[in-house]
Each structure stands twice: as structure tokens, then as C-alpha cells.
N, C-alpha and C positions, 0 to 999 in steps of 0.2 A: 402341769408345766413346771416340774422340777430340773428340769435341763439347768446346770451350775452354769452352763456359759451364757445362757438366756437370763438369768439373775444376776450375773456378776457384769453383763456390757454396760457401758456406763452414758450409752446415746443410741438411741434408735432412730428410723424415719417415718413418718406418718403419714399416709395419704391419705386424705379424702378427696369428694369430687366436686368442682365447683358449682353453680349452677347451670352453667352452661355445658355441662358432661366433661368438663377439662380435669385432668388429676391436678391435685393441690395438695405438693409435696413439701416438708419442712422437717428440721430434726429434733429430737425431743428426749428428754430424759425421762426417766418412767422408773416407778415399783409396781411388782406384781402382789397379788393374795389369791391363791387359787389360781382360779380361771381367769382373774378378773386384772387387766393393764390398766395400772393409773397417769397420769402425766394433767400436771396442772402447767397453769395461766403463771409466769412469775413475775417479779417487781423488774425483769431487764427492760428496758429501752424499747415501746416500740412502737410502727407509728399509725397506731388507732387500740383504742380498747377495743372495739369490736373487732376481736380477729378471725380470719378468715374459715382457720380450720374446725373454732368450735361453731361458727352460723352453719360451716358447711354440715356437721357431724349431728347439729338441732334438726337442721331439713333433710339429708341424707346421712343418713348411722351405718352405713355397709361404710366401714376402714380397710385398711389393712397395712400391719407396720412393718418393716423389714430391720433385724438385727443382724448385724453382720460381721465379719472379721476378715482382715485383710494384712496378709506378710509377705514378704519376698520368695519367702519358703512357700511354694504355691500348697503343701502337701498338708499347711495347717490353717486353708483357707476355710470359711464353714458360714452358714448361713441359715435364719433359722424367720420365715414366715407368718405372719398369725394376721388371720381375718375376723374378722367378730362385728358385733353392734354395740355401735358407741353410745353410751348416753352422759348429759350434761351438768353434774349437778355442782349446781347454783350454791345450796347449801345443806346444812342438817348430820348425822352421825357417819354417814357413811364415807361423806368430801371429808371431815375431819379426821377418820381413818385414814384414808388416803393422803392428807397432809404428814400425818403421822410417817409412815410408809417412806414417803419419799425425805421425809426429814432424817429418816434413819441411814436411807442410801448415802445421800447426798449435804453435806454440812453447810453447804452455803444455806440452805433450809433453814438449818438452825435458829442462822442470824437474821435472817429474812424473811419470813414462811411466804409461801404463794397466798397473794390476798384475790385473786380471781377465780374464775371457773377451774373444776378438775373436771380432767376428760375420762370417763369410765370406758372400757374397753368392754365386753364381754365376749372372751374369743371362741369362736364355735368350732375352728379350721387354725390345725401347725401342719406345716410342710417345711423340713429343712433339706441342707445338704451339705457334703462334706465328703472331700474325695476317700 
């Protein structure tokens, strides 16, 4: 997953499913390493720690995020798919990689690092498009 315009977006969407079979959709920033999409829990505002996308991604791991771009110019529209299995990690070398990661993308990291869950991705499935 070296695609520059899939490293370089600076907000994706995330679905997962709720319990009730509903999608549970929200936006999310993210760094990749390989195969593997990160997107942690951050310090913003929100109203419960227990949020809804990482219970859903604990009891069901089939995701799937959509990256996308959008211009007037419809001719540099592009979109680029990834499905995989999510997992949770709570803590240990690999979340702090993944802080790492995202600290580099994104500088409010910096100041703030994410103190909750990283959500691991592991994408099995890209499908993009782009006229």
C-alpha cells in the first residue's frame, strides 16, 4: 500500500458494525506501515471512554475505511477502499509504534500523544477508483 495519495490524506472513514448489524461510521486520522492502518483513541472531547468503534472492532474485526478526494474538477476525483481485520491494542511495542507513526504524520501528537486504544487495521482487500 504505497499509493502516495493513500499516505499523504490526512482523514479517512471508518466503519464498523454495531451490534445490531447497523454500520458505525466516523472519521479518523491514521498512519500506515505496510499492510497494517493505525488510528488511535485521542485526548479530543468525547462523550464516553468507551467508544463505540473500538467495542465494535473487539467483537466484530471485519472494517472497512474509505479514503477519498474530492474537487470541482470532477476529473481529479479518486477513491481508494481497504477492508481488513481490526485488532485492539490496549498496549505493549507495537501500539507505541503506532503512536510513533501517527506522531510523525500529524503534530498535534506531538503535544498530546493519544493516551487510549490504537486501532490496528490489517488490510486483506484495496479497491480504488479514479476516472
Amino acid at each position: 500500500m504505497d499509493d502516495p495519495r493513500l499516505t499523504a490524506a490526512r482523514v479517512a472513514r471508518l466503519a464498523t458494525t454495531d451490534p445490531d448489524g447497523r454500520p458505525h461510521l466516523v472519521p479518523i486520522v491514521f498512519a500506515l506501515d505496510g499492510d497494517t492502518l493505525y488510528s488511535a483513541v485521542d485526548r479530543k472531547p468525547k462523550r464516553s471512554s468507551k467508544l463505540r468503534r473500538i467495542e465494535n472492532a473487539r467483537a466484530r474485526p471485519d472494517v472497512t475505511i474509505l479514503v477519498d478526494h474530492y474537487e470541482e474538477e470532477w476529473g481529479r476525483l479518486w477513491w481508494i477502499r481497504l477492508r481488513g481485520q481490526a485488532r485492539v491494542l490496549d498496549e505493549g511495542e507495537e501500539r507505541e509504534r503506532a503512536i510513533a507513526l501517527l506522531q510523525e504524520k500529524y503534530p498535534q501528537y506531538s503535544t498530546e500523544p493519544p493516551d487510549g486504544p490504537v486501532l490496528a487495521v490489517d488490510v486483506t482487500e484495496v479497491r480504488e477508483w479514479s476516472p
